[in-house]
N, C-alpha and C positions, 0 to 999 in steps of 0.2 A: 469140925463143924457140928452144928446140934440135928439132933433130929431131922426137925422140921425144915433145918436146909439141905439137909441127907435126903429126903426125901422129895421138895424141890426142883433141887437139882436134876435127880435120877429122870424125874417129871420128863424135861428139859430135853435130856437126852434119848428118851423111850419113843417120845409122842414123836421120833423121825423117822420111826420102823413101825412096820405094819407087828401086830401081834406074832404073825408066824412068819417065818425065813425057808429056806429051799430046803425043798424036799418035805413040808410040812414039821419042821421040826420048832417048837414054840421056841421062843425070842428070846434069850437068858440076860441078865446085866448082871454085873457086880462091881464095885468100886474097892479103892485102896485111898488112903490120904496120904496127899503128898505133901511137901516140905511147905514151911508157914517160914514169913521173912515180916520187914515191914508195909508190905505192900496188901497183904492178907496171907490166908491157907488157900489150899486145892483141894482138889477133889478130881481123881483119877477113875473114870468109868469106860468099861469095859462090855464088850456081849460077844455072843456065839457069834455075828454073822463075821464078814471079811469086811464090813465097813473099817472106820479107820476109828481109833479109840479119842478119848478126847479128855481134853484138861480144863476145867471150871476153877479160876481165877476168882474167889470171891473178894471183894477189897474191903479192907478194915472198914469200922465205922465212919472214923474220921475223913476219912478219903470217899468213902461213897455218899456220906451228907453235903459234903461240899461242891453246891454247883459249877465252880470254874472247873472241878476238875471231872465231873461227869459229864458237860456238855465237851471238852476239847477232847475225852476217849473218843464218845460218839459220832464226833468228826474225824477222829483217826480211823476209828473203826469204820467208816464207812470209805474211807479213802484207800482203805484196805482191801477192801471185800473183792477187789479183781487184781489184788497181785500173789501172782505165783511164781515161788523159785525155791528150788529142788533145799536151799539153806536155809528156809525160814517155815514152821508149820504154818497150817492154814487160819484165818483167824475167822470165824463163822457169826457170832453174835453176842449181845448182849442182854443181858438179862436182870430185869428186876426179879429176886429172888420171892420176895412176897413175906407177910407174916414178921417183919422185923426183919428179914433175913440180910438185905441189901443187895448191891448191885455185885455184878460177874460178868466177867466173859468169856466166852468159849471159844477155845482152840483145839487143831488136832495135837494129840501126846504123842512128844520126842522120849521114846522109851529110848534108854543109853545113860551113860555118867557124866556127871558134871566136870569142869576143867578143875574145879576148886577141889576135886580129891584128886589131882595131881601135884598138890603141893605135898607129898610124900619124901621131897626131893630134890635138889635143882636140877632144871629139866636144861637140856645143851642152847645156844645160838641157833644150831642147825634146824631143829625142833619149835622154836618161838617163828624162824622164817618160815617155814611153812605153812606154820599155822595163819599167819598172816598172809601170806601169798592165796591161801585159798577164802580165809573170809573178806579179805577187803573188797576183792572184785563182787562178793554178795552186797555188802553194806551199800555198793557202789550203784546194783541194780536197785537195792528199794530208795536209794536218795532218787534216782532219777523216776521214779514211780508216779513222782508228783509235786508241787511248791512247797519247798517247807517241811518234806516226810524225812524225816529221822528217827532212828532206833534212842538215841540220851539216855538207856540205862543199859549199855551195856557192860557186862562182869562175868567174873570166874564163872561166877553161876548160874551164867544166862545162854556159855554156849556150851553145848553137850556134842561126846562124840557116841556116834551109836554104834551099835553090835557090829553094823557093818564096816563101820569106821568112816564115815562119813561124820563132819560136823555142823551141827544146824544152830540157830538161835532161837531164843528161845523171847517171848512178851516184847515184841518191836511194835506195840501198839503203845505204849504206856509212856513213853518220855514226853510228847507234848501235852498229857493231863499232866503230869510233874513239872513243867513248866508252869504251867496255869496256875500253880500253887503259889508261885511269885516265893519261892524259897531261896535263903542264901545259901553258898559252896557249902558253907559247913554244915545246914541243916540238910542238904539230900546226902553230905556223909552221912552223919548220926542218926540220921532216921532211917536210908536205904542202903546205905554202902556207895553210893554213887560218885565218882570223882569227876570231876571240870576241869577246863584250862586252865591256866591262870588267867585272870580277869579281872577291869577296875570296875568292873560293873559288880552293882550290890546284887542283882539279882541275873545269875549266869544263864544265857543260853544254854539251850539243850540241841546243839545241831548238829551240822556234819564235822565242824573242827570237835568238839565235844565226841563224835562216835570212834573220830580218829586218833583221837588221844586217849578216849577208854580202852579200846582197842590194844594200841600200843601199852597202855598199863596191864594189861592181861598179859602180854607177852611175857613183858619183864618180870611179872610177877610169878612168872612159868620160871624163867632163869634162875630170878631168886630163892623161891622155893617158898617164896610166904606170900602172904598179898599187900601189896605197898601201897599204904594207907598216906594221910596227910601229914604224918610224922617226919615221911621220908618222900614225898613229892610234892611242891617241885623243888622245896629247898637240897634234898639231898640225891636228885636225881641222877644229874650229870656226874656225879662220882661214883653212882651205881652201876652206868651205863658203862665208863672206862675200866670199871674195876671187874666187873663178869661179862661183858661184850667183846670179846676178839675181832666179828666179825666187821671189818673198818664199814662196810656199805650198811650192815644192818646198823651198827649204832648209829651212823649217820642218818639213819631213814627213824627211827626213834626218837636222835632226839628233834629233829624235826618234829613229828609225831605230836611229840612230848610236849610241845609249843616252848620251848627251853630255851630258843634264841629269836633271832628278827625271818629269819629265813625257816620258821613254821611252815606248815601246807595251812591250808585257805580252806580247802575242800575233800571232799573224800574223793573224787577225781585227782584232782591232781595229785593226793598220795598214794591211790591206786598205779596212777601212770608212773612213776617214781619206782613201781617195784619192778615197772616191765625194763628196766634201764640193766644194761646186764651184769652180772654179778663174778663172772670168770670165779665159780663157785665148781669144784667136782661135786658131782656125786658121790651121798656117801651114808650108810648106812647106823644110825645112832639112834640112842633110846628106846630101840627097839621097835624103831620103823623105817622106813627106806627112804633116805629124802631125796627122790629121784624129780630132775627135773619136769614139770608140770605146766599147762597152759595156765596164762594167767586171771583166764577166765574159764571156770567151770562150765561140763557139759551139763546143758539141761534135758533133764527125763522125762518126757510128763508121764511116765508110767512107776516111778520109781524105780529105778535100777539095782536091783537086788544083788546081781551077779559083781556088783564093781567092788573091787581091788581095796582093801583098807589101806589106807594111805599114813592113819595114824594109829598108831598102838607101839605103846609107850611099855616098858618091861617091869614087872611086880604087880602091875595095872591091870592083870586081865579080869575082864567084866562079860559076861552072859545074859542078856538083859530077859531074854525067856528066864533063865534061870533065876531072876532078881523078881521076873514079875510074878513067881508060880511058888515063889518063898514071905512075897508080900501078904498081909491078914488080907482075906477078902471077905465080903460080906454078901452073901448072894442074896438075890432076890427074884421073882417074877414077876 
């Protein structure tokens, strides 16, 4: 970001806090830049108090001049603004940045690693079912949040697991402005990484089949060890699936998923319910996390639950995210 949206920004985020914090101690910020895609760069801002840090989403030009897709954020975000669950950060506001700067929104920051530097490896069946056991029942609460709310971008790089090992998602504001763009399958590849079902429609939905078949691409893409792109889905899915899936229930719940045959899911309900059907699975210890049986629906915190158990940690993979964030350039300011 330039300058003048460094500055901004910080604006943005200051004018929430009184000058001074407890104990009379003055108010510090400082920022870090985060990963840039094609959707825009961030802007990672931080302060002394215990508030929660937060992520500024500034969107390309092209995306933030374009009214269909600044007005369908605005309705996301607003459709937004009272849901809360312990898997998704909070998503706060939007912001004209000013000065040429463009449009942003603001969220709280999922400090932690993305799944996409998990591709080190192919990761086991055991390890993609879990992973999936625990995000779907989230996907499941924001579909029912409201008419029409879907995540439509989600990727390797959207869900993170954190220090504690907890997995969250990350930008579930953002698929019906990308709809509104009226783009074909192959333009939300090449321009955001995004894959679809297969569809005879020119211009594909971004919904609940679309989160359940990203979803399900994430996994596999965990198995494989790379990320499977439109090279190799959906023409050469189903021979992915028999060729590194052992598990007979997971890959039938895949390629379901997958939208591969007539007997697809419809809804992210009914391939949530699909996971509670039992699995006569032991427990068993792989990649270097415990895949111990689990409700199929997470407990919800509202305090954040600090103390709970990582569920995921993966081996070669260890991440300190204090340690990631205290190694990151900062730029202080008061």
């Amino acid at each position: 970001m330039d300058a003048g949206a460094l500055s901004t920004a910080r604006d943005l985020i200051v004018d929430q806090f009184a000058p001074m914090v407890e104990g009379g101690t003055r108010l510090t910020t400082w920022y870090a830049q985060g990963h840039s895609d094609g959707l825009g760069d961030r802007l990672l801002m931080f302060d002394n108090t215990s508030a929660p840090s937060w992520e500024i989403l500034r969107f390309k030009p092209g995306l933030a001049r374009d009214p269909r897709f600044e007005t369908a954020l605005r309705h996301r975000v607003e459709q937004l603004s009272a849901f809360q669950h312990p898997a998704f950060p909070t998503v706060r506001s939007i912001k004209e940045l000013g000065q040429g700067s463009g449009l942003a929104v603001v969220s709280t920051y999922v400090s932690g690693v993305r799944l996409s530097d998990a591709l080190k490896k192919p990761r086991s069946a055991e390890f993609a079912l879990q992973l999936i056991r625990q995000l779907m029942p989230a996907l499941n609460s924001l579909h029912e949040h409201g008419p029409a709310v879907a995540h439509g971008a989600l990727t390797l790089d959207r869900v993170v697991l954190t220090a504690d090992g907890r997995l969250m998602i990350r930008e579930h504001m953002i698929g019906s402005a990308l709809e509104g763009l009226e783009m074909s399958a192959a333009g939300l590849w090449s321009d955001f990484g995004i894959l679809v079902p297969p569809t005879r429609a020119v211009i594909p939905r971004l919904d609940g089949r679309s989160d359940v078949t990203q979803l399900a691409l994430v996994a596999l893409s965990l198995i494989a060890g790379r990320r499977i792109g439109p090279d190799e889905y959906p023409q050469s899915a189903f021979e992915l699936l028999e060729r590194t899936v052992r598990l007979e229930a997971l890959r039938r719940w895949l390629e379901r998923a997958l939208q591969l045959d007539h007997m697809g899911f419809g809804s992210v309900r009914e391939a949530t319910e699909a996971l509670a059907e039992p699995q006569n699975q032991p427990p068993r210890t792989l990649d270097g996390f415990e895949a111990s049986p689990r409700p199929t629906v997470p407990r919800v915190s509202t305090g954040g639950d600090k103390s709970r158990r990582a569920e995921f940690q993966w081996d070669r993979l260890q991440y300190n995210c204090r340690t990631a964030n205290n190694s990151t350039t900062r730029h202080k300011s008061r």
